[in-house]
C-alpha positions as protocol buffer text, in pm:
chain_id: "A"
residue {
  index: 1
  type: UNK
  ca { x: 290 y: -240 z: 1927 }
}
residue {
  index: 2
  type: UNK
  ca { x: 71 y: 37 z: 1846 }
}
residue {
  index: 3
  type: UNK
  ca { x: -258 y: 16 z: 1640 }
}
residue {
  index: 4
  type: UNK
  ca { x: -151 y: 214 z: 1379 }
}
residue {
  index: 5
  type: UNK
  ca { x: 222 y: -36 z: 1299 }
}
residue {
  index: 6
  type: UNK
  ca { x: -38 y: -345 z: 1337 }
}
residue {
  index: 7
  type: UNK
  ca { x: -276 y: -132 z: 1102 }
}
residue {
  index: 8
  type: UNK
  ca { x: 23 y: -115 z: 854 }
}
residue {
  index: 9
  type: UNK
  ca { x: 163 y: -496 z: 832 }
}
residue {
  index: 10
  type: UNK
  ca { x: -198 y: -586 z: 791 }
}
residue {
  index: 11
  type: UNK
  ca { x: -226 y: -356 z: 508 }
}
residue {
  index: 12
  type: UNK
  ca { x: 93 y: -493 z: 376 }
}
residue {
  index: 13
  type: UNK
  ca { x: 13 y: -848 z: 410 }
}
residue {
  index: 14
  type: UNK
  ca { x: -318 y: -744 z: 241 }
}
residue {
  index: 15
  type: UNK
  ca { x: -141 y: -643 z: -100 }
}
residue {
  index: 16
  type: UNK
  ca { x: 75 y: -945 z: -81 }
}
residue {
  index: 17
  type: UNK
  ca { x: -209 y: -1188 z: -35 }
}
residue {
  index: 18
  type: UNK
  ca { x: -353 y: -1019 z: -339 }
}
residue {
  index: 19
  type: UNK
  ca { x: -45 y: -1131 z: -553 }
}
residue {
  index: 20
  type: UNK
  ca { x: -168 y: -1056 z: -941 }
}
residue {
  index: 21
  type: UNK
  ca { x: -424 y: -827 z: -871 }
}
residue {
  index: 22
  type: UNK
  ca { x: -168 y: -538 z: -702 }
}
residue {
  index: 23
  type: UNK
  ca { x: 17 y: -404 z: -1023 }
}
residue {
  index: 24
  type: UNK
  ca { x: 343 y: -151 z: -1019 }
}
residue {
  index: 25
  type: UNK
  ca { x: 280 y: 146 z: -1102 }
}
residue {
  index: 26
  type: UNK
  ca { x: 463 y: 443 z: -1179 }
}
residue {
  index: 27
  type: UNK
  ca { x: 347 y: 801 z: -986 }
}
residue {
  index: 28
  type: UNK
  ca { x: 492 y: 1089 z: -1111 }
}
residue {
  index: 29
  type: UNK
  ca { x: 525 y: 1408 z: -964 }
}
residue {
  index: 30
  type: UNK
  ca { x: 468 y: 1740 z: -1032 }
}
residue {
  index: 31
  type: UNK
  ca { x: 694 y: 1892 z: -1279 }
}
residue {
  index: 32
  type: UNK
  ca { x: 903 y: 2164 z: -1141 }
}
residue {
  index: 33
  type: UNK
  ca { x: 984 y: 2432 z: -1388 }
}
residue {
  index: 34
  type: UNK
  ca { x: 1289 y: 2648 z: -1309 }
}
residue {
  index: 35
  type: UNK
  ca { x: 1415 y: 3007 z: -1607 }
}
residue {
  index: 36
  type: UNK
  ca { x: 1757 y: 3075 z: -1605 }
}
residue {
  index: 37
  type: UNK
  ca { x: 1800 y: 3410 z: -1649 }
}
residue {
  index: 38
  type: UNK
  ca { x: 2157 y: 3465 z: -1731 }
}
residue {
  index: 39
  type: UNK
  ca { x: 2135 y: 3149 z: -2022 }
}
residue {
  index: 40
  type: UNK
  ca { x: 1773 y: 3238 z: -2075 }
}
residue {
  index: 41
  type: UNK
  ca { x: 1679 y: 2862 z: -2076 }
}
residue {
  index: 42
  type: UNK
  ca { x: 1426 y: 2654 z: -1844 }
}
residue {
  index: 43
  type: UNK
  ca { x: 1498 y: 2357 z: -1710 }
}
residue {
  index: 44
  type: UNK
  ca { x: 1267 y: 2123 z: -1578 }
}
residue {
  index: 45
  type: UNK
  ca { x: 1263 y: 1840 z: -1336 }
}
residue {
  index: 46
  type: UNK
  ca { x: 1063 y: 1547 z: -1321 }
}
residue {
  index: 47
  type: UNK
  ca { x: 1062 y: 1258 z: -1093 }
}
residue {
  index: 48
  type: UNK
  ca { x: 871 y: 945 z: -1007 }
}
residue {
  index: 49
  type: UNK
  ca { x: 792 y: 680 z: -810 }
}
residue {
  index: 50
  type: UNK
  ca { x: 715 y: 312 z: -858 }
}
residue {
  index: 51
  type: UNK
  ca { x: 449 y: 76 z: -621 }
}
residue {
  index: 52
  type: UNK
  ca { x: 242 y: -143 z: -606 }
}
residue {
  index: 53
  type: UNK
  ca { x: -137 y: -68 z: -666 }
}
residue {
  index: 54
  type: UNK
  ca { x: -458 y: -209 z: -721 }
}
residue {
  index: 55
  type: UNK
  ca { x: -658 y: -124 z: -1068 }
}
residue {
  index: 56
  type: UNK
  ca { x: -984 y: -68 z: -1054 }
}
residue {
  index: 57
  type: UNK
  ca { x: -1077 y: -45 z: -1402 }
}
residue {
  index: 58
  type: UNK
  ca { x: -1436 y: -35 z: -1438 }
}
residue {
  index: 59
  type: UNK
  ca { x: -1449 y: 322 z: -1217 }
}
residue {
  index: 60
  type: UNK
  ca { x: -1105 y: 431 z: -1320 }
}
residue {
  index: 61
  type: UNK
  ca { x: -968 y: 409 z: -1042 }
}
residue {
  index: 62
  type: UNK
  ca { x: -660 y: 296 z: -811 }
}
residue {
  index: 63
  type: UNK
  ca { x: -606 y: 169 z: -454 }
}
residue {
  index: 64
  type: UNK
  ca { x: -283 y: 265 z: -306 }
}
residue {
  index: 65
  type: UNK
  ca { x: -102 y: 204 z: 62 }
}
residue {
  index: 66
  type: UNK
  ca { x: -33 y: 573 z: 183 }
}
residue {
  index: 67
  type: UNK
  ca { x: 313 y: 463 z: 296 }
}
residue {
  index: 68
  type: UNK
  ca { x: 446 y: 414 z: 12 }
}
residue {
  index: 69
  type: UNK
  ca { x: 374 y: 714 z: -160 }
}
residue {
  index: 70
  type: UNK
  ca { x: 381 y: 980 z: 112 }
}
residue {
  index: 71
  type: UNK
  ca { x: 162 y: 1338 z: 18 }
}
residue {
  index: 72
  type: UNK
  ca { x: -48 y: 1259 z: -234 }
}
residue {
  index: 73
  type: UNK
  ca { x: -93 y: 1587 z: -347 }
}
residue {
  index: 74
  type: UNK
  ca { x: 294 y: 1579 z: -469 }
}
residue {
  index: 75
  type: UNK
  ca { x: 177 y: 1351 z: -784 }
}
residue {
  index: 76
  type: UNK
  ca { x: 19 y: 1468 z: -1131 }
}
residue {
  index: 77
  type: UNK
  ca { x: -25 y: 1167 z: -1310 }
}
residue {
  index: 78
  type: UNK
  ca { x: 12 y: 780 z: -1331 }
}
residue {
  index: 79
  type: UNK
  ca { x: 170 y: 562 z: -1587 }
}
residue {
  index: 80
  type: UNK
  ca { x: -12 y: 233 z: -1608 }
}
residue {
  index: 81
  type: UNK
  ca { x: 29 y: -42 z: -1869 }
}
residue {
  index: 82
  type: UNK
  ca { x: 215 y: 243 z: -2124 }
}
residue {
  index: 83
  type: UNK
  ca { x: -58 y: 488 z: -2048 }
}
residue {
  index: 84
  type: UNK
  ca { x: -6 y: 856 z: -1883 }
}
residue {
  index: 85
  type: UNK
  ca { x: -333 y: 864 z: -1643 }
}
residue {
  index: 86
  type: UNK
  ca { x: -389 y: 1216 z: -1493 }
}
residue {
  index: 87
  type: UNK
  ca { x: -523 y: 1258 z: -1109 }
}
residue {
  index: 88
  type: UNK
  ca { x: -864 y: 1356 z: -1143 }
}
residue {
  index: 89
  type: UNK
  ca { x: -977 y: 1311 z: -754 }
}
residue {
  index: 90
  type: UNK
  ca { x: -827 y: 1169 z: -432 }
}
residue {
  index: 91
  type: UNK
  ca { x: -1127 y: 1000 z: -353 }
}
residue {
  index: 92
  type: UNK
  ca { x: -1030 y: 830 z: -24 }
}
residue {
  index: 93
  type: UNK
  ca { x: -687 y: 944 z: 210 }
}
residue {
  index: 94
  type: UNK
  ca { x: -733 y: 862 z: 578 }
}
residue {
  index: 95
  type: UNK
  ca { x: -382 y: 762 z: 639 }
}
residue {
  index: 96
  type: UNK
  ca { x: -302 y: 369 z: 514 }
}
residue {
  index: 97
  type: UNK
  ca { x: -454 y: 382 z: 171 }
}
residue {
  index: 98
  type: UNK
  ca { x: -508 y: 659 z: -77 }
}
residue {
  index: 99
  type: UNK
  ca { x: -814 y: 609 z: -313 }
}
residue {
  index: 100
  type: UNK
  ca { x: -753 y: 763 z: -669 }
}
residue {
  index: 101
  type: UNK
  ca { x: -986 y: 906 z: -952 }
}
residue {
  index: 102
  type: UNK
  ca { x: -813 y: 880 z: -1258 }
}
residue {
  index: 103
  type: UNK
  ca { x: -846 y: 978 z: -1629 }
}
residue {
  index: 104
  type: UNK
  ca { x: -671 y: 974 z: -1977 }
}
């Protein structure tokens, strides 16, 4: 087994020790805006994605396992607790866990 598997069940025992404190949220990614030209309407397509994270709400800011969520960079916003939070920052992404900056 290499480091980086033993690096990522650690990780994932990690947010299941945590229990109540790792929270689903929802990421959602970047809108993709498409014009027909023949109907002359736009259509566009949203999707997200739901994991687990951990809330860090006195800097605004979450904790998530890079596995889960792939490329970052693909994401615009969170939902949290019936809130729309927009990316502000990725503060932290070496690989297992993404640190985000977020904002109303």
């Amino acid at each position: 087994m290499g480091y980086r598997t033993l690096l990522d069940r650690n990780l994932t025992r990690a947010f299941n020790l945590i229990k109540d404190l790792a929270v689903d949220v929802t990421l959602i990614k970047i809108s993709k805006s498409e014009f027909d030209f023949g109907s002359q309407s736009a259509t566009t397509t949203e999707e997200s994605v739901i994991t687990k994270a951990v809330w860090i709400e006195v800097d605004e800011q979450i904790m998530l396992k890079s596995a889960t969520v792939g490329d970052i960079n693909m994401y615009s916003g969170v939902s949290y607790q019936g809130k729309l939070w927009k990316i502000v920052e990725i503060l932290k992404n070496d690989g297992y866990i993404v640190i985000l900056k977020v904002e109303i």
